[in-house]
BABARO-684436 format. One record per residue (C-alpha): residue in three letters; x, y, z. Coordinates in steps of 0.1 Angstrom, whole numbers, padded with zeros to 4 digits, always signed. Layout:
ALAXYZ;...
This chain:
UNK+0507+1049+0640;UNK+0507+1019+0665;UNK+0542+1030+0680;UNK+0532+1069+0682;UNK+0500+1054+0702;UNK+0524+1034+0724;UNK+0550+1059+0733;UNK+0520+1083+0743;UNK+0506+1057+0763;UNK+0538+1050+0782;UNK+0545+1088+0787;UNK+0511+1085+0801;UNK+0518+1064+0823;UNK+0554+1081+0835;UNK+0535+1110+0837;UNK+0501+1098+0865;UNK+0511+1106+0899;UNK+0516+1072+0906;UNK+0543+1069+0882;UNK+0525+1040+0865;UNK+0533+1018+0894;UNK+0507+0994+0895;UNK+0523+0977+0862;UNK+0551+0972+0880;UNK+0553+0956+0909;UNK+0584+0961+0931;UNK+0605+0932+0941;UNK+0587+0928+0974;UNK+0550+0926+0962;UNK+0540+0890+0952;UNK+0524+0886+0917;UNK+0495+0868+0936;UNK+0484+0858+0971;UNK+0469+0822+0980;UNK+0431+0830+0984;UNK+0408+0801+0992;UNK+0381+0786+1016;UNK+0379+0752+1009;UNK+0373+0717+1027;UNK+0399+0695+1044;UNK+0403+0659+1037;UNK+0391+0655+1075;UNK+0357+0680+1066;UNK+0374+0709+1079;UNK+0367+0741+1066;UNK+0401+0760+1056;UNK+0411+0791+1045;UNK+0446+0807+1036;UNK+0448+0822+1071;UNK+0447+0790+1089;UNK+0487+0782+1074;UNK+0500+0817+1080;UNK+0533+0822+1097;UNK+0544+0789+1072;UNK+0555+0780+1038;UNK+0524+0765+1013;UNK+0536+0743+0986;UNK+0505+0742+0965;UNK+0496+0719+0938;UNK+0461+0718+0919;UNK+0449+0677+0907;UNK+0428+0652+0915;UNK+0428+0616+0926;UNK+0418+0598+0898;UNK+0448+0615+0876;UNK+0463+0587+0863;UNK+0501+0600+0863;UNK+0510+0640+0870;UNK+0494+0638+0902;UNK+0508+0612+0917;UNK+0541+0619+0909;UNK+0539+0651+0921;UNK+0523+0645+0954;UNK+0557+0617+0957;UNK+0582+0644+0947;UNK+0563+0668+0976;UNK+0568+0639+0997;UNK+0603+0635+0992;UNK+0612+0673+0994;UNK+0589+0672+1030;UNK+0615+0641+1040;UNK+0646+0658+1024;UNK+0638+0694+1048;UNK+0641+0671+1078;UNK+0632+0693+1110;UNK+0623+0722+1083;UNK+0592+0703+1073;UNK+0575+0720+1103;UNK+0574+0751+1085;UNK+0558+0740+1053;UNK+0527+0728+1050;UNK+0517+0711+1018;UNK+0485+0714+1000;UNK+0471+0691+0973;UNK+0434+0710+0958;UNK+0413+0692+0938;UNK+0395+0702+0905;UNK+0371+0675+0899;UNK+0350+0680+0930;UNK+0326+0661+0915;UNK+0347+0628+0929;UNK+0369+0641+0953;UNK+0350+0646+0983;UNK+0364+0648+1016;UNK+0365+0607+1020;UNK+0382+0600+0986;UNK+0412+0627+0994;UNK+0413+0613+1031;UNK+0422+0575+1010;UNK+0443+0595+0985;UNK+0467+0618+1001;UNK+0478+0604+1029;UNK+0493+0576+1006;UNK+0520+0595+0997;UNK+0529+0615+1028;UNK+0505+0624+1062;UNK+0515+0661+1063;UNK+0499+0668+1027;UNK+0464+0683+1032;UNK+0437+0678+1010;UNK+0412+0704+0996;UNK+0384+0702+0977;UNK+0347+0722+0979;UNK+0316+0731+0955;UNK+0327+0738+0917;UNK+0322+0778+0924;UNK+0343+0771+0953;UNK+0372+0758+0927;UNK+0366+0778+0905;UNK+0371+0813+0927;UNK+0401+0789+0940;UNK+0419+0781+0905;UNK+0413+0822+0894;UNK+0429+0832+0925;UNK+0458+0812+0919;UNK+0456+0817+0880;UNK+0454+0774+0869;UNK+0436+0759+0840;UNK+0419+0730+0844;UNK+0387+0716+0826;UNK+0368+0682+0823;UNK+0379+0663+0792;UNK+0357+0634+0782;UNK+0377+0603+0779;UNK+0352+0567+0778;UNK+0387+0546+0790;UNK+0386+0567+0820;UNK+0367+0563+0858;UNK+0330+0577+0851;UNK+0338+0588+0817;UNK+0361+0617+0822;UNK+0395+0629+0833;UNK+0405+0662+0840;UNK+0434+0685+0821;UNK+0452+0711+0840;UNK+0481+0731+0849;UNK+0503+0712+0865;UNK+0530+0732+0882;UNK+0542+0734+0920;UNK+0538+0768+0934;UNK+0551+0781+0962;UNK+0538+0810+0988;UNK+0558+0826+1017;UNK+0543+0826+1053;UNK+0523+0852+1044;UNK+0507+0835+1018;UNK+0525+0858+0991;UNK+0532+0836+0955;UNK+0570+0832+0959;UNK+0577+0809+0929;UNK+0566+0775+0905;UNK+0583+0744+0893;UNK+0570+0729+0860;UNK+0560+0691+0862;UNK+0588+0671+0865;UNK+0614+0691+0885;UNK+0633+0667+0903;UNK+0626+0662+0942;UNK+0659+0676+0946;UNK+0657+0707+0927;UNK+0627+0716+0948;UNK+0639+0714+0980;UNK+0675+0728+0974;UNK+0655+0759+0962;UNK+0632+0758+0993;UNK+0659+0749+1016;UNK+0679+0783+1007;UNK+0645+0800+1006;UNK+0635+0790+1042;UNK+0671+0797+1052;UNK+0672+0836+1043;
């Protein structure tokens, strides 16, 4: 009985004058878009719109993570060296998700540590949380007494990627090499 349902459903589809395209999107229509309006390590106020015409690499932490983060924001650092005079068409973000600690001031002490073109972002929890849905993350406070004020934060921890008009191109899992990244941006930025 399942299957019947599900071949009537799918002739359903087939058959609504859209063709059932909206459950598939063509090869030229992101999954996503970058959506946010969030707060600059320098108090800015910043939107999606304010990098358009360039490449985002996007990552989602925060600055006391006591290992994915950091080595993420260095391997974004060594892809931004590794572009050379390509750099000037990415622009890296780093947004936080404990915005109870990263204010404007901590990310201005944190990010620039690992390279001065990262930006970072950070805003009121409903500001993160409309952020992390638009760009589909998990991340949630995790108590942890061994860690600063009690708590650490668990989250996704993948690199995304989003074309100059701030369409989601494509995501490397924690721990790609540097290397990987950029080779993959590189022909990326080249076509």
């Amino acid at each position: 009985m399942l299957a019947g349902g599900a071949a009537l459903a799918f002739v359903w589809l087939l058959l609504r004058p859209d063709g059932g395209a909206d459950l598939a999107r063509s090869e030229t229509e992101p999954a996503f878009r970058a959506e946010f309006e969030l707060t600059d390590h320098t108090g800015m106020v910043r939107t999606q719109d304010d990098f358009a015409g360039r490449w985002m690499l996007v990552f989602f932490g925060f600055a006391n993570c006591p290992d994915v983060c950091p080595t993420t924001l260095s391997e974004v650092a060594a892809v931004m060296e590794g572009l050379g005079s390509d750099a000037e068409r990415v622009q890296p973000l780093f947004i936080s998700i404990d915005p109870e600690r990263d204010t404007p001031q901590a990310l201005a002490d944190f990010v620039p540590r690992f390279d001065a073109r990262i930006i970072g972002l950070t805003g009121t929890p409903d500001q993160i949380a409309k952020t992390s849905e638009s760009f589909k993350i998990f991340y949630q406070k995790a108590e942890e007494a061994a860690a600063p004020d009690g708590y650490t934060m668990s989250h996704s921890s993948q690199l995304f990627l989003f074309d100059p008009g701030a369409g989601y191109v494509a995501s490397w899992s924690y721990g790609t090499p540097a290397e990987d990244i950029r080779a993959d941006l590189q022909e990326r930025i080249d076509r």
